[in-house]
SEROLUM-650506 format. One line per 5 residues: for each residue x, y, z of N, C-alpha, C. Coordinates in steps of 0.1 Angstrom, whole numbers, m for minus. Atoms other than C-alpha are relative to their C-alpha. Layout:
BEGIN
X Y Z X Y Z X Y Z  ...
% end
This chain:
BEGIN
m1 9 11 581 1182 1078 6 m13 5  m9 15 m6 605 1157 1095 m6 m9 15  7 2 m13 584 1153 1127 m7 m12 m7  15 5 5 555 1142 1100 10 m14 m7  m10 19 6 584 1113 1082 0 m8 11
m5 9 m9 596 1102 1116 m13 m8 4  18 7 m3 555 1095 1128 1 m6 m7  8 8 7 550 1078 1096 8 m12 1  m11 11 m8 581 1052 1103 m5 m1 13  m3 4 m9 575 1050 1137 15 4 8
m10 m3 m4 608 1067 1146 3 14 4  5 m15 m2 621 1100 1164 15 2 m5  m15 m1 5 651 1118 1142 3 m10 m3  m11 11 6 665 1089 1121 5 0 m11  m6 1 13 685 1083 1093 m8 0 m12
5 2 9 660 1074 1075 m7 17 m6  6 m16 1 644 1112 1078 7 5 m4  m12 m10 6 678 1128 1069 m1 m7 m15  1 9 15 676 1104 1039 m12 10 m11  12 m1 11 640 1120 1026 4 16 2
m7 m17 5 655 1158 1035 10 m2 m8  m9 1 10 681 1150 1017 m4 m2 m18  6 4 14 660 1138 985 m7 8 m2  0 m13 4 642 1169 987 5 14 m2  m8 m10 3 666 1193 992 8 0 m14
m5 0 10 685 1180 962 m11 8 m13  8 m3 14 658 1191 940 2 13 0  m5 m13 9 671 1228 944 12 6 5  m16 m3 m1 705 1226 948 4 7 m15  m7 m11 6 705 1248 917 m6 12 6
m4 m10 m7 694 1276 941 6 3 4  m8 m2 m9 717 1270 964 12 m17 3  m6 13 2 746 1243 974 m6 m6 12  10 15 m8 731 1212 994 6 3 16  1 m1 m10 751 1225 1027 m9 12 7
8 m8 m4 732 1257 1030 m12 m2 m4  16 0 m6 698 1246 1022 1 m13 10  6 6 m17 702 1216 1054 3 13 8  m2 m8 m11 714 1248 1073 m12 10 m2  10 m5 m1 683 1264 1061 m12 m8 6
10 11 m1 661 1234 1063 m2 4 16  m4 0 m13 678 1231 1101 m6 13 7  9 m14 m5 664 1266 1108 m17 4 0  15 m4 6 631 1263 1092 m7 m12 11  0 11 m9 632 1228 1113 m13 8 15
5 m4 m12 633 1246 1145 m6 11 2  10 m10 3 612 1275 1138 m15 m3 m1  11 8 4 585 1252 1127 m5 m5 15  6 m3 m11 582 1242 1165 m8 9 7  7 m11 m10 572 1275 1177 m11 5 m8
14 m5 10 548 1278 1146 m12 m12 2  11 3 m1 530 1247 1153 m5 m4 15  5 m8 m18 529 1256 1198 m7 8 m4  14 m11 5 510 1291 1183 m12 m11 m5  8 6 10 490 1268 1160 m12 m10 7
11 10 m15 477 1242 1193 m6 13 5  7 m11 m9 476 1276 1212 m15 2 m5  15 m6 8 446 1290 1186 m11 m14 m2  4 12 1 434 1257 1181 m8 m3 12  0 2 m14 432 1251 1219 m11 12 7
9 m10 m10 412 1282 1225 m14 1 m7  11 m4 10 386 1278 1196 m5 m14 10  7 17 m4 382 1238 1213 m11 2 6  12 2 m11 348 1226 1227 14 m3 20  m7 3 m14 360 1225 1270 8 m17 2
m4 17 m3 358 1188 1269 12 m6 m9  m12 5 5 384 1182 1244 14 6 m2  m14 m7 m2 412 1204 1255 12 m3 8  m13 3 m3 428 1188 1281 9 m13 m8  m5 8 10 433 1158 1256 10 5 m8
m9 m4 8 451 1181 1234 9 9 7  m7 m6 m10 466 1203 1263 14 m1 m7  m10 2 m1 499 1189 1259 7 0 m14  m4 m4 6 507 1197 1226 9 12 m3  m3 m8 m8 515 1232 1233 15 1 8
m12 m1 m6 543 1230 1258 11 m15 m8  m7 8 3 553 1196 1239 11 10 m13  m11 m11 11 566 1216 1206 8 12 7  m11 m7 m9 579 1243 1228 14 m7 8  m11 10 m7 601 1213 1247 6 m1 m17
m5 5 14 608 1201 1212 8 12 m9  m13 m13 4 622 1239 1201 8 2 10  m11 m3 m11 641 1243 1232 9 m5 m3  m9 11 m4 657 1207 1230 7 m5 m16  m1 1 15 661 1209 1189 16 m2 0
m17 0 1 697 1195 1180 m1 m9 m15  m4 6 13 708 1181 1144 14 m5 1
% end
């Protein structure tokens, strides 16, 4: 979700993204209080890497030949991106 804010600014991790998790997490801070859903968010965050690496993977194997190495690098990019994951 926050990857998809930062793209639409033009930015990577910024305030401005903690700003729009913040404005949706509020909306169920009567489930829970606002520091354990960002520690949930923060989890779902970097989880969400290794779900959309599988997601190129299948993607990647259904592809015509010709348009795979174009997307190739998707793949090991989200896997860098859960490795390197910091809040």
């Amino acid at each position: 979700m926050m990857r998809g804010v930062d793209n639409s600014i033009g930015v990577d991790y910024s305030p401005e993204s903690a700003q729009v998790r913040d404005m949706y997490l509020e909306q169920w801070t009567s489930h829970a209080p606002m520091g354990e859903l960002k520690s949930i968010a923060k989890l779902a965050q970097r989880i969400g890497h290794v779900n959309r690496a599988l997601t190129w993977k299948i993607s990647l194997d259904e592809m015509p030949e010709e348009l795979r190495a174009e997307y190739a690098i998707a793949v090991p990019s989200y896997l860098k991106d859960f490795i390197n994951y910091s809040d």
